[in-house]
C-alpha positions in Angstrom: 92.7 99.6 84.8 95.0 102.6 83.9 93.1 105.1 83.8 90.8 103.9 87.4 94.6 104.3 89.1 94.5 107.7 87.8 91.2 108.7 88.8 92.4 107.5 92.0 95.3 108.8 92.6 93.5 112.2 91.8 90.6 111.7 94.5 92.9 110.6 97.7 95.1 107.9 98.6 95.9 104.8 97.1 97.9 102.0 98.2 99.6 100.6 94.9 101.7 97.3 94.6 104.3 97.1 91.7 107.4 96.0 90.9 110.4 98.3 90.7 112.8 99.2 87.8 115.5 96.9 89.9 113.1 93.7 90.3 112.1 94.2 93.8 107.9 94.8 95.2 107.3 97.6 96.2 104.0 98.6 98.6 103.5 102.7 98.4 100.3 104.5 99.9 100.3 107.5 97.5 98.2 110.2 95.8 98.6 112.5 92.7 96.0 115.4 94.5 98.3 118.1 95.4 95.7 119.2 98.3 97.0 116.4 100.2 100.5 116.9 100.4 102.5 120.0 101.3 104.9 121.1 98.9 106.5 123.8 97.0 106.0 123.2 93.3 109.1 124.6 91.1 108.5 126.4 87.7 109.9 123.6 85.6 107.8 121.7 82.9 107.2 118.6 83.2 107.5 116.1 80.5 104.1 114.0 80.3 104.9 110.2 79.8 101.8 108.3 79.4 103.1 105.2 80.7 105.1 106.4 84.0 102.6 107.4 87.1 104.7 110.4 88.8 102.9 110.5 92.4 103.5 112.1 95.8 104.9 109.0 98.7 103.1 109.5 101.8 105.9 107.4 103.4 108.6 109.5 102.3 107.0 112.6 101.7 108.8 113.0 98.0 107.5 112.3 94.6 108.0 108.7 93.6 107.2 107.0 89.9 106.6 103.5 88.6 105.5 102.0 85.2 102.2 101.7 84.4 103.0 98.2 83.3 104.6 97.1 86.1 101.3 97.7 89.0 100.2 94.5 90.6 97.5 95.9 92.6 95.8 99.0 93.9 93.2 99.9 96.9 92.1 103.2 97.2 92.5 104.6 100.7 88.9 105.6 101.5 89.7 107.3 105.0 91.6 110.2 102.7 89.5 111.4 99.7 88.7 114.9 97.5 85.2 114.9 96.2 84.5 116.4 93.1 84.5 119.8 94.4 87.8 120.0 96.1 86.2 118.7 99.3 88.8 116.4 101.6 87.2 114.1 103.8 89.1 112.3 106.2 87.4 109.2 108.2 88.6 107.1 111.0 
């Protein structure tokens, strides 16, 4: 299932459903496709962590993360998606 949410997240926007470090469900329309989102990346390296998603919140316009382990769901948002060749579509 993994690795479909990250397929996802790299086409367009998904809609995940997990439950947060603290206990509580959390519902967060998000993407990990950096054509989608404005924002000025800083030169600092990121350490990879297989099981932590570190995605971009449309709701609050920062990056977000959350445990693989701990998504409930996922829908991918097809109005908002990046073909294969960099493409964004955007449907109504």
């Amino acid at each position: 299932m993994i690795t479909n949410l990250r397929d996802a997240l790299a086409r367009g926007a998904v809609t995940v459903t997990f439950i947060k470090v603290n206990g509580e469900m959390r519902v967060m329309r998000c993407t990990t496709n950096d054509d989608l989102f404005d924002y000025e990346f800083k030169n600092v390296e990121q350490v990879y962590n297989s099981d932590i998603l570190r995605v971009w919140d449309f709701g609050s316009n920062a990056f977000r993360s959350f445990h693989r382990e701990n998504v409930i769901s996922w829908e991918v948002d097809v109005r908002m998606l990046v073909d294969r060749d960099g493409n964004i579509s955007f449907r109504t």
